[in-house]
Structures are given as structure tokens and as C-alpha cells.
N, C-alpha and C positions, 0 to 999 in steps of 0.2 A: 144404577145404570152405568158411573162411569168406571167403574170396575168391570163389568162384562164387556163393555167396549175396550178397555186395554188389552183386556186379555183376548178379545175378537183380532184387538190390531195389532199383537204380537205373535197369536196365533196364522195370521194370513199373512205376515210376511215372512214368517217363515215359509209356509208352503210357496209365497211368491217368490223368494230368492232363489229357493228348489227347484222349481217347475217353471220358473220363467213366466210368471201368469201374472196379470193384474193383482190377482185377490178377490176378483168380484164374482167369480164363481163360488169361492168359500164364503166371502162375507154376505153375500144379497143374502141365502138362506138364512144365515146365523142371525144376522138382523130381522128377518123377518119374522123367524120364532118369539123373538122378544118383542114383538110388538110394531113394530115399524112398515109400513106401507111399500109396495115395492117402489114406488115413486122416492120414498124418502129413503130407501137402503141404496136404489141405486146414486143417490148424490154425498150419501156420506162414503160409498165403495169408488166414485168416481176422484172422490179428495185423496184417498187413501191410496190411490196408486199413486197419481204424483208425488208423492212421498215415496213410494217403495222403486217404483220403475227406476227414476234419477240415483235414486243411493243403489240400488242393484245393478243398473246397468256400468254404473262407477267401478264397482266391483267384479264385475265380469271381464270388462278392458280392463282391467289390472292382471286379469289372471288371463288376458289371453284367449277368451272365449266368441268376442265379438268380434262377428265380419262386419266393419262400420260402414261402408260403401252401402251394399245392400240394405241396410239397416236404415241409414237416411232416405232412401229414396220412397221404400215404403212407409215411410214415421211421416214424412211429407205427407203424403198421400190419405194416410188416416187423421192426419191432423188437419186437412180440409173437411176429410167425410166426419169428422166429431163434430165441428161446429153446426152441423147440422140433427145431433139428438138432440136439442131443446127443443127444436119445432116435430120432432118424431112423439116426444112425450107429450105432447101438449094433443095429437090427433089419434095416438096409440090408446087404447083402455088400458090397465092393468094384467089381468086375465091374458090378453093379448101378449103383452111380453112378455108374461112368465112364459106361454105357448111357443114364444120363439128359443125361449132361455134351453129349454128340453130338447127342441128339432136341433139345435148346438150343440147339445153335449154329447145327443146319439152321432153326428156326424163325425164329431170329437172320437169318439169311442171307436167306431167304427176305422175309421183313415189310419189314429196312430197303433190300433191294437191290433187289426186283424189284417189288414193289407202289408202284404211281405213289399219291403222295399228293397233294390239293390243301391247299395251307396256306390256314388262317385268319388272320383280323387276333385281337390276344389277345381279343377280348370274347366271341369264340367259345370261347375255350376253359377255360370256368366249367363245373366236373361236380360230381354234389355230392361230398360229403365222404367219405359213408358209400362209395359205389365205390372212391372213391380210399383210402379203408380196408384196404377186402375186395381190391385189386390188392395193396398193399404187403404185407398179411398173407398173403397165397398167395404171392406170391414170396419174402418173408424165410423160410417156412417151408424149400422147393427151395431158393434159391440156394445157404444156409447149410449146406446138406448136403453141395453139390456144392463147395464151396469158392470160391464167387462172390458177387461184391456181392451182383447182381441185375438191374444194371446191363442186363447183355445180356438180360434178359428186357422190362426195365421201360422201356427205351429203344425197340423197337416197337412197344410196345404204346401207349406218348406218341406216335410217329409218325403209328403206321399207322391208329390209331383215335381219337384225340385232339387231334388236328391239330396240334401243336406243333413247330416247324423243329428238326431234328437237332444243332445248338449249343445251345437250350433243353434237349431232351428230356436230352442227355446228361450235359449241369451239374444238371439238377434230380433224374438218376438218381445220379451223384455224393454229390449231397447225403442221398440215401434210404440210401445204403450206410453212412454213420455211422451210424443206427439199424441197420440191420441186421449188422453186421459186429459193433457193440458186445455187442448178444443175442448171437450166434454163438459170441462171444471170451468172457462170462459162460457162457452154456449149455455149450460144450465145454471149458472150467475144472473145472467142477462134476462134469463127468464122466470125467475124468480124459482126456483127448484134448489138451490142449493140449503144443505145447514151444514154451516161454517164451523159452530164448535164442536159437533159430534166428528165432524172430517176429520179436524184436524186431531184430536183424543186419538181419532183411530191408526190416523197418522204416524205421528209420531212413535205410538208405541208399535207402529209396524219394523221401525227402521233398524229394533232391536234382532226383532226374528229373518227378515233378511240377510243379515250378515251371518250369522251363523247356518241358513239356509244356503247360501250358497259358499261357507266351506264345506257343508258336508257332499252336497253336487258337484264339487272336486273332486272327491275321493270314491264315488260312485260310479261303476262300471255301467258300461252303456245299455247292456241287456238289462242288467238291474233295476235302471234306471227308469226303461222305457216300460217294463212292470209296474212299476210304483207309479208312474204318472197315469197307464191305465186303469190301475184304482184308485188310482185320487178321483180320476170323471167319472168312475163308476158311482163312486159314494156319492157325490154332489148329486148326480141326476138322481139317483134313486133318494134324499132327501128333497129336491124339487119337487118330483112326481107326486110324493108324500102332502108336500105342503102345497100343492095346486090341485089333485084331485081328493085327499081327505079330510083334510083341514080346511077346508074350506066355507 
């Protein structure tokens, strides 16, 4: 087991460094074929971003990717709405959030792949605060339930309505997942949902795949890019769908 977990948490930080994602789209399913409850993948996917978000987002201000202004005001904002998944999990079924996890990915799909966006130059893209609040607080609430940054919700919504080019939206959704993930990783502590040694296994060995995730998201061209990140949510969902109506 703790070799499929390394290689679970080297494998999702790489696509987190990439994609700018928590991980927890990749790892809830991965975990779940090998046995693990969705209850229990989402607390070991919830450790495992705060590992990858902090060292990714590190890396992204390094190379210049990150608008930090925007960035803090929604990480604020999901970092209130996370401390409230512990009590989401404890009145959610199962079943239930997987049913949410799928109604995410199709909107996912949909926003970044098929809706033509016109990019701004950045002057355009000042909102006030209080929005960029009320986004991060509704999605830290959701993601932290389902076992996801947030990432795949908060990255279309920067797209498709915000005009921000898909290497921004994705490093500034990165950076929202260290607030959000840290509430998640507190609130489902408290409530007794978390395991501490699988997180952290998956942890750490994420922090490998991140970095090399995001040099190669450097060197990746923005059409390219934004392809590759519409079949990353393609696979996941069509492995969810799998594992909630067949495997069941």
C-alpha cells in the first residue's frame, strides 16, 4: 500500500504543478480503486494538497505567474468556506458527494473547453474584493467536501467570466488551494476524519512531481495547454462516472 500511495502522490503533483489543481480530482478516484472510502480519500487528498499548493505556489512567484493581490482575497475567502467541510461530511452521504464530484467536472469541461473566451490585457481584469470573497468562500465551502482544492471550479470561473488566460487563472487557483486545503486539513482534524500517515506519504512524495510539473507548464504554449487540461477533466470524470455508477 505504501508504494501505490507514493506513486499516487508523485503522480498528482505532477499533474498539480501542471494544472494548478489540488490533486484531488486525480487522487479521490485513484484512492478509491484501491480500496479507500470516499470519506477517507478525501482526508488523505485534503493533506496532500497542502503539501503541493505551498511548494507550487512558491514556484509559480518565482517564475512570475502569480497575480498575489487576487490570489489572497479569494484564498481568504475559501479558507473560511473549508472550515466548514467537516460539518458538510458528517450530514453528506457518500453517493452524495461523489454526485457532486461529476456535476464539477461536467461544468469544468464545459467553461474551460467549449466556451470561446476573449482575453483582456490585465487592467481589465480589477473586480472588487468583496466578489472575489464571496467566489473563494462558495467554493472553499464545496471543493473541501469533495476532496478538491477548488481549483477546477475557480479556474473557469477566472476564465470564462474574468478574462484571465488559463496559465494565470491556474497558478492563481493554486495559490487559493493553500487557504482552502489548510481549513479543510483543520476542520476535518477536529472532526475526527482525518489519516495523518497516509496524507502525509502522499504528501511528501507529491512535492517531487510538482516541481517538475511546473517546469514543464513553462515551456507550454497556451493553446496547448488549455487541450491538455481539457483531457485531464475528461479522464477523471469519465473514471468517476465508472466508479460511482459501475462499481458500485
Amino acid at each position: 500500500m505504501i508504494i501505490e500511495l507514493i506513486f499516487f502522490g508523485t503522480l498528482t503533483g505532477f499533474i498539480s504543478g501542471f494544472f494548478g489543481v489540488g490533486g484531488g480530482m486525480v487522487l479521490v478516484p485513484l484512492l478509491l480503486f484501491i480500496g479507500f472510502s470516499m470519506k477517507e480519500s478525501v482526508s488523505i487528498s485534503v493533506m496532500q494538497m497542502v503539501f503541493s499548493s505551498i511548494f507550487g505556489s512558491f514556484l509559480n512567484f518565482k517564475n512570475k505567474l502569480l497575480q498575489f493581490k487576487d490570489g489572497l482575497v479569494v484564498g481568504i475567502g475559501g479558507f473560511i468556506g473549508g472550515f466548514q467541510s467537516g460539518l458538510i461530511l458528517k450530514l453528506v452521504s457518500n453517493e452524495t458527494l461523489q454526485y457532486l464530484f461529476i456535476a464539477v467536472m461536467v461544468f469544468a469541461i464545459y467553461k474551460v473547453g467549449f466556451v470561446k473566451v476573449i482575453e483582456h490585457n490585465s487592467a481589465v481584469k480589477s473586480h472588487h474584493p468583496l466578489i472575489l470573497f464571496c467566489i473563494g468562500l462558495i467554493i472553499g465551502m464545496i471543493a473541501m467536501s469533495i476532496g478538491v482544492g477548488g481549483s477546477i471550479m475557480l479556474t473557469p470561473i477566472l476564465v470564462g467570466f474574468m478574462f484571465y488566460n488559463i496559465k494565470e487563472a491556474t497558478s492563481l487557483a493554486l495559490f487559493f488551494i493553500i487557504f482552502s486545503s489548510l481549513a479543510g486539513f483543520i476542520s476535518q482534524s477536529v472532526n475526527g476524519h482525518m489519516l495523518y500517515f497516509e496524507g502525509a506519504v502522499v504528501g511528501l512524495a507529491s512535492l517531487i512531481g510538482v516541481y517538475f510539473g511546473i517546469k514543464l507548464k513553462a515551456k507550454t504554449n497556451i493553446k496547448s495547454y488549455k487541450t491538455y487540461t481539457v483531457i485531464m477533466y475528461s479522464l477523471i470524470l469519465v473514471a468517476m462516472i465508472y466508479k460511482t455508477f459501475v462499481l458500485q
